[in-house]
Structures are given as structure tokens and as C-alpha cells.
C-alpha positions in Angstrom: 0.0 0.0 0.0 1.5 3.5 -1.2 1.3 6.3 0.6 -1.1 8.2 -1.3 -3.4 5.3 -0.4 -2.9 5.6 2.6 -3.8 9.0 2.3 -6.7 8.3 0.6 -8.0 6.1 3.0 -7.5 8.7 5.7 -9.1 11.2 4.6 -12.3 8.5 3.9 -12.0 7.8 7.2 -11.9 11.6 8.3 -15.2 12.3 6.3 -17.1 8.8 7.4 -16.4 9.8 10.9 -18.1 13.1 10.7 -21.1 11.6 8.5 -21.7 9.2 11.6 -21.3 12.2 14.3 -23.0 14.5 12.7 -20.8 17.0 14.5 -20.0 19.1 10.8 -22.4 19.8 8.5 -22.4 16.9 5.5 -22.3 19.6 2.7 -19.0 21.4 4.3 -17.5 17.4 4.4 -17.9 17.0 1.3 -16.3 20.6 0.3 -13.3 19.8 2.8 -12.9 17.1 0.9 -12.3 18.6 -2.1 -10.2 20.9 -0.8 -7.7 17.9 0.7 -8.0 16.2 -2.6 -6.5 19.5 -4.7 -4.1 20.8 -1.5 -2.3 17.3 -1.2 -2.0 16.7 -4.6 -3.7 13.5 -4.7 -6.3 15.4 -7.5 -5.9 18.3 -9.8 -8.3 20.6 -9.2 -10.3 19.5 -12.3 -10.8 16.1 -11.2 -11.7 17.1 -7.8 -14.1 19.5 -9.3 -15.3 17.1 -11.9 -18.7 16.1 -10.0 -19.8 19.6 -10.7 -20.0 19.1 -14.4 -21.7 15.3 -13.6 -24.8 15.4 -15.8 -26.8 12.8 -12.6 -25.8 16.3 -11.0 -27.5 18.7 -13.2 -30.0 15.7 -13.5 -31.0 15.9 -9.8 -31.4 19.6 -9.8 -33.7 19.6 -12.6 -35.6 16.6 -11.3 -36.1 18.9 -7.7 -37.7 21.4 -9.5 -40.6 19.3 -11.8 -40.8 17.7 -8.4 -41.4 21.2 -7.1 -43.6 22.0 -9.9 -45.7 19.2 -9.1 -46.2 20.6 -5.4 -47.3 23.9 -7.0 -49.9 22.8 -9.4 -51.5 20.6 -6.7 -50.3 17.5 -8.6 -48.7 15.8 -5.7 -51.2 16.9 -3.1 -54.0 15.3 -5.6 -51.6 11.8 -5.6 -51.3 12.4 -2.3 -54.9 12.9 -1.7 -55.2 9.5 -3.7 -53.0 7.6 -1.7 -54.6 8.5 1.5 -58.5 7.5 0.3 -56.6 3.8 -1.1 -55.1 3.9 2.3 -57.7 5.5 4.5 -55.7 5.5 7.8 -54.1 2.6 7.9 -50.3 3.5 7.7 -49.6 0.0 6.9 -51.8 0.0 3.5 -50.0 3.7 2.6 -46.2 2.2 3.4 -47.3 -0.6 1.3 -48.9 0.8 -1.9 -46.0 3.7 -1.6 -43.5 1.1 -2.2 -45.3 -0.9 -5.2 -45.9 1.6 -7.0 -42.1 3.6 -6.7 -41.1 0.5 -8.0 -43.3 0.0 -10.1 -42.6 3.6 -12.1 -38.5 2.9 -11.1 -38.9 -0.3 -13.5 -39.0 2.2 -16.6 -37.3 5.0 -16.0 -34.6 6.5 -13.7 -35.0 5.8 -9.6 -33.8 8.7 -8.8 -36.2 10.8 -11.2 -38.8 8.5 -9.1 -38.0 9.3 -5.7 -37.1 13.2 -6.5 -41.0 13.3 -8.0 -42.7 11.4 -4.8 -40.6 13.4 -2.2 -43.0 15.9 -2.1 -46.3 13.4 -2.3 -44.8 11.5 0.9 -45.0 15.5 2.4 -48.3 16.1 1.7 -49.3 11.9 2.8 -47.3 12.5 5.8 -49.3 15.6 6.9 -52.2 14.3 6.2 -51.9 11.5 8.3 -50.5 13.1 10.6 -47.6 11.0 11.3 -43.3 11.8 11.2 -42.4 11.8 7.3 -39.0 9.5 8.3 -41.5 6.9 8.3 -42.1 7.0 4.6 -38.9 8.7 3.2 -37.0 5.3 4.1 -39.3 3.1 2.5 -39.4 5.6 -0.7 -35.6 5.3 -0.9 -35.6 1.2 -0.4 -38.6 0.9 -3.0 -36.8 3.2 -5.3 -33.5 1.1 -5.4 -35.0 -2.4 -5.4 -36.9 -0.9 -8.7 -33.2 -1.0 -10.2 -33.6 -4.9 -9.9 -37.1 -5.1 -11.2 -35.9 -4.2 -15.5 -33.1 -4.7 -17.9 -33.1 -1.0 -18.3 -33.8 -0.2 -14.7 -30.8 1.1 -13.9 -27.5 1.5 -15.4 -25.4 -1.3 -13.9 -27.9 -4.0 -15.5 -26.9 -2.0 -18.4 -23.0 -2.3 -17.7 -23.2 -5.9 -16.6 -25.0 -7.0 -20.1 -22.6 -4.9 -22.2 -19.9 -6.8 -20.5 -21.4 -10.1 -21.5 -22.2 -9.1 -24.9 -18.1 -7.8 -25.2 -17.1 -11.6 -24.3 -19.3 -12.9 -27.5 -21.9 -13.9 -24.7 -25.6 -14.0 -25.0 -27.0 -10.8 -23.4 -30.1 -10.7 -20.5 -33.3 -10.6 -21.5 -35.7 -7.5 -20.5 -37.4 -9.0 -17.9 -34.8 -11.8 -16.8 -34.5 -9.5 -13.4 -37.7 -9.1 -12.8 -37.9 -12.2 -10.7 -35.1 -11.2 -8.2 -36.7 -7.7 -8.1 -40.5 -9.0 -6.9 -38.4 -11.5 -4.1 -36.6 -8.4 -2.8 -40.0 -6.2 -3.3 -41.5 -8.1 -1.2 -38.7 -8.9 1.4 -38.5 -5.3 1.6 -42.0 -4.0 2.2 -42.4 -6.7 4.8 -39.2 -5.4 6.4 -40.0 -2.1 6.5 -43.6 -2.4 8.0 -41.2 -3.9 10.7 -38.4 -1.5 11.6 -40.4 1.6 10.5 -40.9 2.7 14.1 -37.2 2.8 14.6 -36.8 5.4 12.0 -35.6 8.7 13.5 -37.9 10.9 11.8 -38.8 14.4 13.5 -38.1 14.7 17.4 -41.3 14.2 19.4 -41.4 18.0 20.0 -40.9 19.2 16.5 -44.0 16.9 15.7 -46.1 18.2 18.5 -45.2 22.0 17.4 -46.5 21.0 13.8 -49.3 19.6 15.2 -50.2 22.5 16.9 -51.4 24.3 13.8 -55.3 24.7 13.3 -57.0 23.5 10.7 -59.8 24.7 8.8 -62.4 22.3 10.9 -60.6 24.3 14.0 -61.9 27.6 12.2 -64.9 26.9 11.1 -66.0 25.3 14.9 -64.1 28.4 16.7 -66.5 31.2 14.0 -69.7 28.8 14.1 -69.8 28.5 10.7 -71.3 24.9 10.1 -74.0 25.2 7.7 -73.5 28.1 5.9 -71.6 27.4 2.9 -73.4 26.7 -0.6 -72.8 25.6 -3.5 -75.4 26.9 -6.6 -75.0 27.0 -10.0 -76.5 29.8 -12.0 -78.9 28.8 -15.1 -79.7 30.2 -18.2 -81.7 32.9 -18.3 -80.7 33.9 -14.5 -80.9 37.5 -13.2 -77.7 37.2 -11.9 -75.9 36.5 -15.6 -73.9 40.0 -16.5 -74.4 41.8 -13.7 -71.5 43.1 -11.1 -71.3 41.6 -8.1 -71.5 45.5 -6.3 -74.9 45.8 -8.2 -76.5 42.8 -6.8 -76.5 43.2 -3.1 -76.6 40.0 -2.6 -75.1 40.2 1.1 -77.7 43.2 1.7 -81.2 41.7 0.9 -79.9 37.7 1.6 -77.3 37.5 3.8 -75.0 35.9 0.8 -71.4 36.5 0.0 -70.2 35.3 -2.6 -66.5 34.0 -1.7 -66.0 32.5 -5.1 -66.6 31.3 -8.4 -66.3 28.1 -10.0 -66.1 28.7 -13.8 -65.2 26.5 -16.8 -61.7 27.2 -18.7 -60.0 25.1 -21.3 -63.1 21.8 -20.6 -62.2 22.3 -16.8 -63.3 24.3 -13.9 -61.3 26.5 -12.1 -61.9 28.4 -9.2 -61.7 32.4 -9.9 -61.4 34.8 -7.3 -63.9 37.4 -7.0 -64.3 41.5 -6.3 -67.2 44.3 -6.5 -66.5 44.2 -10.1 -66.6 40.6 -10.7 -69.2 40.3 -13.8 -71.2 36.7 -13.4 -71.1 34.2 -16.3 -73.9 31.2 -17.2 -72.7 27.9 -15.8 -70.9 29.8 -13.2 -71.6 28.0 -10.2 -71.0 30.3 -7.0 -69.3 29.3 -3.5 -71.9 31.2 -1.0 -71.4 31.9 2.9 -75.3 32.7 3.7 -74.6 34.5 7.3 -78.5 35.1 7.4 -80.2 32.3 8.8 -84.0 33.7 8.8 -83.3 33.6 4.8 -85.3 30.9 2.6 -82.5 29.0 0.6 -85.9 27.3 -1.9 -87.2 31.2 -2.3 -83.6 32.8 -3.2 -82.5 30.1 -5.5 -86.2 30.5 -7.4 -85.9 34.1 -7.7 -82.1 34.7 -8.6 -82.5 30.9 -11.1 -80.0 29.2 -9.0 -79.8 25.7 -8.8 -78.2 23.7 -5.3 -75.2 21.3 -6.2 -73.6 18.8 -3.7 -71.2 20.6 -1.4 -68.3 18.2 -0.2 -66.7 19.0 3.0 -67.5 21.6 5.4 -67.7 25.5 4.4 -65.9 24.9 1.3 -62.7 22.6 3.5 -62.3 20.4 0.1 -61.2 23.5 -2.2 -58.6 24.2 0.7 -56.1 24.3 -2.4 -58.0 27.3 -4.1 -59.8 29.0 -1.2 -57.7 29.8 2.1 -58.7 31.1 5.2 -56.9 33.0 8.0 -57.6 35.6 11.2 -56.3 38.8 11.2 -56.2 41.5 13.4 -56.2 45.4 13.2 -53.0 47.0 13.9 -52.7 49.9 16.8 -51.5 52.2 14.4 -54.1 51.5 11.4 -56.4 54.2 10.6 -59.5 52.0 10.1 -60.0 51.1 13.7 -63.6 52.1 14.5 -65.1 51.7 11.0 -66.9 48.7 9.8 -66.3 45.7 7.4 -68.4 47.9 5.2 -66.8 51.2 5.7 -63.5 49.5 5.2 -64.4 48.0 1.8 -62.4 44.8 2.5 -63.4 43.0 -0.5 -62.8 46.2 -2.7 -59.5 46.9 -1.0 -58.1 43.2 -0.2 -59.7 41.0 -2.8 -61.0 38.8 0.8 -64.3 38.1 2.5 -64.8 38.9 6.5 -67.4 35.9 7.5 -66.4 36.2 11.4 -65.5 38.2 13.8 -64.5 37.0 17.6 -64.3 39.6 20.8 -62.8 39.0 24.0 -62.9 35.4 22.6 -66.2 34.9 21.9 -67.5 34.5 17.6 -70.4 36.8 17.2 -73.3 35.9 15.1 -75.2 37.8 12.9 -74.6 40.5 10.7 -70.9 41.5 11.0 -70.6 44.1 8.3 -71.7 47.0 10.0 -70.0 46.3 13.2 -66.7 48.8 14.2 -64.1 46.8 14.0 -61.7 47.4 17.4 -58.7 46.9 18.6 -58.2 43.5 19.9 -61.2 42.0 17.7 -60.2 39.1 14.9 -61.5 38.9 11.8 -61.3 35.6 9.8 -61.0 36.3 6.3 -62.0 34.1 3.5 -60.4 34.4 -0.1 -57.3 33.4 -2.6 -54.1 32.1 -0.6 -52.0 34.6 -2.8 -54.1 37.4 -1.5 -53.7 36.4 1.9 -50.1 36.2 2.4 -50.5 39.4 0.3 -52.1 40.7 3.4 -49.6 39.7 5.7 -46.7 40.9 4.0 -47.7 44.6 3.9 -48.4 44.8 7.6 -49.8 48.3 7.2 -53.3 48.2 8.4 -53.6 44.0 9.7 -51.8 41.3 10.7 -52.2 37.6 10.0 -51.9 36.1 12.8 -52.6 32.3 12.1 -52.0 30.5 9.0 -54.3 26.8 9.2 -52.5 24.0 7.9 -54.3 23.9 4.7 -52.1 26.2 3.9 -49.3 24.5 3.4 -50.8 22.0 0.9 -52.2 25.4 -1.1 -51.3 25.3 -4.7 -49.7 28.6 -6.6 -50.4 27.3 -10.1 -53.2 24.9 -9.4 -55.0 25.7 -12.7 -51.6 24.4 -14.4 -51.9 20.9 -13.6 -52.8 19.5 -16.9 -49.3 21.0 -18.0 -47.6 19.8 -15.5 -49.0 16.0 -16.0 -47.9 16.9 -19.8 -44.0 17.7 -18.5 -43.6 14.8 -16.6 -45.2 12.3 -19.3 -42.8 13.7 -21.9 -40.2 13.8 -19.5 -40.9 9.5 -18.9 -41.6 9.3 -22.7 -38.1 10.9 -23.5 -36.4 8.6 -20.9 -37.8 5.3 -22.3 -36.9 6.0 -25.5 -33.3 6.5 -24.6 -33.0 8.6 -28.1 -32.4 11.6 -25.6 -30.3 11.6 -22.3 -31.9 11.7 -19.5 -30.3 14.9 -17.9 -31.6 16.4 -21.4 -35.1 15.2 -21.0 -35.6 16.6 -17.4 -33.8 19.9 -18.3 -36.6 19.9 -21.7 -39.3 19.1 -18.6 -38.5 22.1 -16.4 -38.2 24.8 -19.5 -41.8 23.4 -20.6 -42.9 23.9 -16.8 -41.5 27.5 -16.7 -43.2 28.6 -20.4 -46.9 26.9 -18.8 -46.0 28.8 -15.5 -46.2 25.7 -13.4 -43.4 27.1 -11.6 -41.2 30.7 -11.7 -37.6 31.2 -11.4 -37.6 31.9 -7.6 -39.5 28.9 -6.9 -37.2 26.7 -9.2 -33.8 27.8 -7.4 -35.2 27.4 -4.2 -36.6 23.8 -5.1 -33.3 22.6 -5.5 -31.9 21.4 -2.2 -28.3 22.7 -2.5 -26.7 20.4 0.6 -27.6 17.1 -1.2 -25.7 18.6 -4.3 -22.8 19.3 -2.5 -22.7 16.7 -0.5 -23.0 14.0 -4.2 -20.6 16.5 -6.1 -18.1 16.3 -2.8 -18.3 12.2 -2.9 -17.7 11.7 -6.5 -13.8 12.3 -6.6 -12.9 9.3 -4.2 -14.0 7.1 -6.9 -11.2 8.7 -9.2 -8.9 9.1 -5.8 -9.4 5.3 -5.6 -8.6 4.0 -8.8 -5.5 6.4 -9.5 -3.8 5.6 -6.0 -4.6 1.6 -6.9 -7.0 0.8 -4.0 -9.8 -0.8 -6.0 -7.0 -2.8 -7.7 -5.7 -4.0 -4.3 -9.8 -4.6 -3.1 -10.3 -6.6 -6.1 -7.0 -9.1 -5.5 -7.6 -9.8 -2.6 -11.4 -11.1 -3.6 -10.1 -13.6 -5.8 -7.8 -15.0 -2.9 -10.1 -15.2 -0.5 -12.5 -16.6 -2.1 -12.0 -18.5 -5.5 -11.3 -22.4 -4.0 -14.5 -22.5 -2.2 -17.0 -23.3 -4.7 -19.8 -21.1 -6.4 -21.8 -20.3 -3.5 -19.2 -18.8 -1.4 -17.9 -16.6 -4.8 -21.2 -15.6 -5.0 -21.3 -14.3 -1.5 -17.8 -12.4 -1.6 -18.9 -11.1 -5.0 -21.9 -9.3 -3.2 -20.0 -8.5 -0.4 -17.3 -6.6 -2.2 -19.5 -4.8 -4.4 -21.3 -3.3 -1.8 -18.4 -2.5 0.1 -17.4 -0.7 -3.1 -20.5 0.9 -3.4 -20.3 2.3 -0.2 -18.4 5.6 -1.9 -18.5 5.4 -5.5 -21.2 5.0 -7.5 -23.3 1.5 -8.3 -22.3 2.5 -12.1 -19.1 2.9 -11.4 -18.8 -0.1 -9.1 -20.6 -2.2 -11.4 -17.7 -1.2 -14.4 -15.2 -2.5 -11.9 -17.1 -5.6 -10.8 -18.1 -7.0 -13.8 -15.1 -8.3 -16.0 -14.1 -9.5 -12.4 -17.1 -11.9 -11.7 -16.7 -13.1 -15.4 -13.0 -14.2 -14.8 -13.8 -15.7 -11.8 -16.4 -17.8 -13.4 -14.4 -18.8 -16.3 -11.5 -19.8 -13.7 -14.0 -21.6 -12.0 -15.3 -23.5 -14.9 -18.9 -22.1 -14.3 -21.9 -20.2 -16.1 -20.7 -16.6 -16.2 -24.6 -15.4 -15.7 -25.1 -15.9 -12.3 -22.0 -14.8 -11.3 -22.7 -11.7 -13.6 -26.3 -11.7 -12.2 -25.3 -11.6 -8.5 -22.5 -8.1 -9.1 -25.9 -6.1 -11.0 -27.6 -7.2 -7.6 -25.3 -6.2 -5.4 -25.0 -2.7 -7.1 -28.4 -1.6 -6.9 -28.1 -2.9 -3.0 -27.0 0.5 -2.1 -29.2 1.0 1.2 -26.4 1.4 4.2 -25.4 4.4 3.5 -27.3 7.8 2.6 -24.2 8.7 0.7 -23.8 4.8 -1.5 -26.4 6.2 -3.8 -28.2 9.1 -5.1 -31.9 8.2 -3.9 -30.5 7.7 -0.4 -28.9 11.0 0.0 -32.5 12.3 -1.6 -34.7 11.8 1.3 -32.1 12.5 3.6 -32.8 15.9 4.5 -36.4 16.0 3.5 -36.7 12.8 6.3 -34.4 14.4 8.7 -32.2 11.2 9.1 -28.5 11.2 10.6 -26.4 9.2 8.7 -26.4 6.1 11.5 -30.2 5.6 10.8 -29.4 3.9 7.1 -26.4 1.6 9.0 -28.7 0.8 11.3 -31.8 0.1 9.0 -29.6 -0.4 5.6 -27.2 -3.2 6.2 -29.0 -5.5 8.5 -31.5 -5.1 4.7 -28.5 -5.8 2.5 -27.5 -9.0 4.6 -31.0 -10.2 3.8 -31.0 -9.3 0.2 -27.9 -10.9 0.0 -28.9 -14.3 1.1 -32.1 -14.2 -0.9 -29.9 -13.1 -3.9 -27.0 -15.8 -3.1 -29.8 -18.4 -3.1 -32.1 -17.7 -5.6 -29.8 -16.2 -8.3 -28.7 -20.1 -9.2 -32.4 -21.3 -8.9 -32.9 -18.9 -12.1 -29.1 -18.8 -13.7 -27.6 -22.3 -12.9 -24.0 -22.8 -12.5 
């Protein structure tokens, strides 16, 4: 061993320590690293820069940001929403279908595009159900590597492996002659992972109490009495209504009605529009109605305006949280409309929102609000688009929001872009099974197509991207290079064929696995499979054996990447988003990989004899 090797292995020892300890950030490890790599000499600074122009670099970044413009078009929160009814509240069915169906989609096209697109769908499942999102990130990672065993084109290492064969005038795999292996360890895995989820880290207790703490629109809607006021009508032809302003009806004055919003068709689809004084009504407009006056005849108003009662689900509008938000407010000391009314105020004129309560000295009062002085110490609860309330609570000049429900956080920017944003990530999936067009290129065609529908904008995109798991992958990728220039992966792979080449198949097999997830632990399964795979085809032709399942067993083991969050892309994915340390994929990941292993070591032959 030379002493650059031993360097090496040093300074992989320096930055494994501080992964486990967690006592320096991950990101500035991985920069230090680069730093020791060009200072000692062991690198030039364009190979210890080289992960930055990685195209799985630019790759991951583009795929956080369709990811990010799934969020925003309410895409994810509507798969999300999905996921929880197949569910219902059984975390056990979620953690289940989660996992088929990552895999599922990771069969086709790139695992990490996979797991980068469900990140923020195991979010929104997560606060649904109310429970730590550790619980499902770890599962979404496992799922998302096991799909690399579940096609041919699943991942690139099946790819290296069957080039190799087809260099040694070998008969290649077939599409599907995985797949078998893949369902096994599918299954293994799910069945694993409903048993160790509990030991994931996840959020501390307090953090999850402190989110928890958050009302929610049922919390409102109890606290202002509002159950039973909301409804839904739709306007029909030959309505009064039809043309006129919404300032010249007077609705609120002569039936108690306000008009919050407007469901109204666009492109074959309805949309929710927001509405102000000079909002002109439409036919088929059907209108989202708060009716504060309870002595009012719902039969005699919807005969005399031609409106016609459609099924309202959810209380006071809670399923179009996405489109309609709520919040309190409160009138600052300093404002000069303390002492006028809702009415004098004009806050639909001014804000764009509807007042539909109002609580003092912590009691809701009922009635008619609008002409009631609004004082210091009163809150309002406003009704009305999410943009316009955090609108509100920027300016801080006359009110202050003061609570924010949950639904808020599921709220969707560009919600009436979804139907573009399903478009981007088909062609995106299209692109990537066609393999006419690189995958980095595909995503990067994906997020411009996002931008020119306005599913996302460019201060959303940047801050989509999560900038420490970059770091941290472009920081890892020069030990590969490190590695094979100083001659350690040379010395790693002698040593293999010593150890275990006279004791049969089986026990090849096994040391096979073995070293190529040791390997894996810090370079890349593509990389790692490059290096195994003319190996395990020596060994086998020494041995006097089938080359396939020794060739088999090395694509395995490289797609067996679960014991570290920095052995493979997906891992380092939910990392942050799951708030893991790095001891929580040891502890979870290699106990796994021992299992996948012997499932592998024994059913590999079964398929691909000797």
C-alpha cells in the first residue's frame, strides 16, 4: 500500500467519521474534501471539481424542480390525496402501496427521477396522516432502489453488466430476466420495512407536537360557528344574476350571501376564480356562497335569482382548501380603520378577501358583522385566494395575519396548471424510455416546458433545489477517481479472488456481493458495477462455471445501495427531506443488504444455474 493510499484512506475515514457524528455539516465534508483532494495533490483541481459538471448532477437539480412544480400545481397533493383514500388511515396499506408503486414507475425510468418526484407526495401523505415523514422517506428510498432490480433498463449497472457479457461474445439478458429477483426483494422489503419503521428517527417528538399544533380549517370553522353556511349553486340560463356586477347585486344586503368565489369552466375544466365588486357573473358559473342570514329561505332565493343547489363536499368549502384559504387577522394599533366597519372599510374592494367572522374578548359573534366597528383587539377571519392572503400579511400596514391553518401548506400557486404539468412529466418518462435523448436532457426539456406553462417561476425553481444534497453527491464523487488512481480498487479486487475463489460457487457468490457493496459504499453503483463485472466473469471462467449468475449476482449487489445515505443518489434524496442522521441507514440499511444478499445468493442459481 503506497502512501497516497494511505492517504486516501484517511481522509475517507476523516469524512465517514463526521457523516456518523454529525458534528459538521455533510455539505461542508464534502467541500473539505475537495479541498484535501487538490491541496495534497492526490487530485488536480479539475478532477476534484469534476462532480460539478456530472450530468446525474444537473439531472438531480432539474428533477427537484418538476418535483417542485408538481407541489405547486397541486399534482402531488391530488396523488397524495389519492393515496390517503386507497389507504384511508391505515399506515400500513399507505407504506405498502408507496412502495409498489415507486417501484413500479423505477422499472422504466430512472429511480432517482422517481423518488425526487414522490418526495414531495410523501410530504403532503405525511401531513395528512399526521404522522413523522421519516416513516415513509426510508421506505421511498428502499422501494426506489429495489426498482433498479425489477428491468433490464432499470438502472444503469444492469446495463454495464450486459454490455460486458455481450463484449465476451456472450448472450446478453433478457428485459425481464430480473424481474424475478426484483419482486423476491420487493416483497422482502415491504415486509421489512412495516417492521423496523418505528425505529426510524424521523422528526423529534417536539418538533411533531409543534406542527401539530397548527389549526386547521375544521378548527376555524367550529371556533366562528360557521357549520352550515356554505353553498354551492350554480347559475342557469336565463338567471338574473348573468352580467351583472357583483357590487350591483347586493346580494349580502337583501340575503345575507357573499359570494367568496366562483367556480367557472376554462380550457373543458373548472377553475376556481377569485372574486371583487367588479366581478361580472357568467352562465354555468356555479358560486361558493357563505349565507350569514339564517331567517333567509334558501328554496325562495335560488327561485328568484334561477340558481340551482349542487352537492357541497366537505365543510364551508374545506375540500377547495387548495384554491380557497382562510386565516384571522387582526387590526393594527397604528391603522387608521380602527372604528369603521367591514363595510366602511371595503375589504373586498381593498383586499380582494371576505370577512365571515368576527371574535371579541374570545367569543364569535353571530349575525350581521358588516356593519359592526371593528376594534382593537377584535379578529377577523378572512375568506379568499391564498395569494391574496399572504399578500395581506406581507404589507403589515393596516392588519396582521396572525394564524396561518395547515391547509395552507398543501395550497397550490399554479393549481389551474396541472394538466401542464401532468404533460411535462409524461414527456419527461416518454423521453427517458426512448433512450433517443439523455436523461439529464429530458428533465432539463421538462423544467423549461414547466416554466413557459407557468407551473413554476424562477424563484420557486432555485429554491426547489436542495443545495446540501448537491454538495454533499458533487463532494463524494472524486474518491471514486482518488481510488482508482492511488490503486485501491486494484488491491480490493486481488484480494477477492484470494479469499474466495477455492470455495466453490456459492461462497464466490457471496464475496462477489460483499465486495461490491463494500465498493458501493463511496463510489457510484455505475461505477462499481464497471469494476465488478469483467471480475465476476474471470472468476467464473477460472472456476469452470456459467458466467450469468455470477454476472447476475454483481448487477444485484450494485443496486443494494441501502447502508449508507451517501452509497447512492436516492438515499442522500430523502435524507434531508426525512431528517435522518447518517447512523439511521447503517442501522436500518445493512441489516436489509444482509438479507437481500442471502435471498440473492440463493435464488440467483435457482434462475441462472451454474
Amino acid at each position: 500500500m503506497n502512501s497516497e493510499l494511505i492517504w486516501v484512506v484517511c481522509l475517507l475515514g476523516f469524512a465517514v467519521f463526521f457523516f456518523a457524528t454529525g458534528k459538521i455539516r455533510m455539505d461542508a465534508v464534502a467541500l473539505l474534501v475537495i479541498v484535501a483532494f487538490v491541496l495534497s495533490g492526490t487530485l488536480t483541481l479539475n478532477e476534484a471539481l469534476s462532480g460539478f459538471s456530472d450530468p446525474n448532477v444537473i439531472l438531480i437539480a432539474a428533477l427537484f424542480i418538476i418535483g417542485d412544480g408538481l407541489v405547486r400545481t397541486g399534482v402531488a397533493t391530488a396523488l397524495g390525496a389519492w393515496l390517503v383514500k386507497m389507504a384511508g388511515s391505515s399506515e400500513t396499506k399507505m407504506l405498502v402501496l408507496l412502495m409498489l408503486t415507486v417501484a413500479g414507475l423505477g422499472a422504466f425510468m430512472s429511480s432517482t427521477g422517481v423518488v425526487a418526484i414522490f418526495i414531495p407526495v410523501v410530504l403532503s401523505v405525511s401531513g395528512r396522516m399526521q404522522i413523522p415523514p421519516g416513516r415513509l422517506m426510508m421506505p421511498l428510498a428502499f422501494a426506489g432502489l429495489i426498482s433498479g432490480m425489477m428491468t433490464l433498463v432499470a438502472t444503469p449497472p444492469n446495463l454495464v453488466i450486459n454490455s460486458e457479457l455481450l463484449r465476451e461474445g456472450l448472450q446478453g439478458f433478457q428485459f425481464f430476466s430480473v424481474t424475478p429477483i426484483g419482486l423476491a426483494v420487493l416483497v422482502l422489503g415491504i415486509f421489512y420495512m412495516l417492521l423496523v419503521r418505528f425505529a426510524f428517527r424521523g422528526e423529534s417528538d417536539h418538533g411533531t407536537k409543534e406542527r401539530w399544533k397548527r389549526r386547521t380549517f375544521r378548527d376555524l370553522i367550529k371556533d366562528y360557528r360557521l357549520s352550515g353556511r356554505a353553498r354551492r349553486l350554480a347559475i342557469r340560463p336565463g338567471s338574473p344574476l348573468m352580467g351583472r356586477r357583483l357590487d350591483d347585486l347586493k346580494l349580502r344586503e337583501h340575503y345575507g350571501a357573499n359570494i367568496i368565489g366562483v367556480e367557472r369552466w376554462r380550457k373543458f375544466r373548472r377553475v376556481i376564480v377569485n372574486v371583487n365588486g367588479v366581478t361580472e357573473l357568467r352562465d354555468r358559473d356555479v358560486l361558493l356562497i357563505d349565507m350569514s342570514a339564517s331567517d333567509v329561505d334558501l328554496r325562495q332565493f335560488c327561485a328568484e335569482q334561477m340558481l340551482e343547489p349542487m352537492i357541497l363536499r366537505g365543510e364551508y368549502f374545506s375540500d377547495q382548501a387548495q384554491d380557497v384559504g382562510m386565516a384571522e387577522v387582526s387590526l393594527l394599533p397604528e391603522s387608521e380603520l380602527a372604528a369603521k366597519s367591514v363595510r366602511e372599510i371595503g375589504f373586498r374592494s381593498r383586499y380582494g378577501l371576505n370577512v365571515v367572522g368576527l371574535r371579541r374578548g374570545g367569543e364569535a359573534m353571530e349575525g350581521n358583522i358588516l356593519d359592526e366597528p371593528v376594534q382593537l383587539g377584535d379578529i377577523l377571519l378572512v375568506v379568499g385566494d391564498w395569494k391574496l392572503i399572504r399578500i395581506l400579511g406581507q404589507k403589515k400596514r393596516d392588519f396582521l395575519v396572525l394564524n396561518l391553518p395547515v391547509e395552507e401548506s398543501v395550497a397550490s400557486p399554479a393549481h389551474s396548471q396541472a394538466p401542464h404539468a401532468i404533460f411535462c412529466l409524461a414527456l419527461m418518462v416518454a423521453m427517458m424510455l426512448t433512450d433517443e435523448i439523455p436523461n439529464t436532457i429530458a428533465a432539463l426539456i421538462a423544467c423549461l416546458l414547466m416554466g413557459k406553462f407557468r407551473c413554476i417561476d424562477a424563484q420557486s425553481a432555485y429554491k426547489a433545489i436542495h443545495w446540501p444534497s448537491i454538495i454533499l453527491i458533487v463532494g463524494m464523487m472524486p474518491f471514486a477517481l482518488a481510488l482508482q488512481k492511488t490503486g485501491g480498487v486494484d488491491l480490493i479486487v486481488k484480494g477477492l479472488m484470494e479469499v474466495g475463489g477455492g470455495y466453490g460457487p456459492y461462497i464466490m457468490l457471496v464475496c462477489l456481493f460483499v465486495m461490491c457493496a463494500a465498493i458501493g459504499l463511496f463510489i457510484s453503483n455505475t461505477a462499481t458495477a464497471v469494476l465488478m463485472a469483467p471480475i465476476a466473469l474471470a472468476a467464473a471462467k477460472s472456476m469452470g462455471v456459467s458466467p450469468y449468475p455470477f454476472a447476475m449476482i454483481v448487477a444485484m449487489a450494485a443496486s443494494a445501495a441501502f447502508m449508507t445515505p451517501v452509497s447512492s443518489p436516492v438515499n442522500t434524496l430523502v435524507l434531508g427531506p426525512g431528517n435522518y442522521q447518517f447512523s439511521d441507514f447503517v442501522k436500518i440499511g445493512v441489516p436489509f443488504t444482509l438479507l437481500v444478499m442471502v435471498v440473492c445468493v440463493v435464488l440467483v442459481p435457482v434462475l441462472f444455474p451454474f
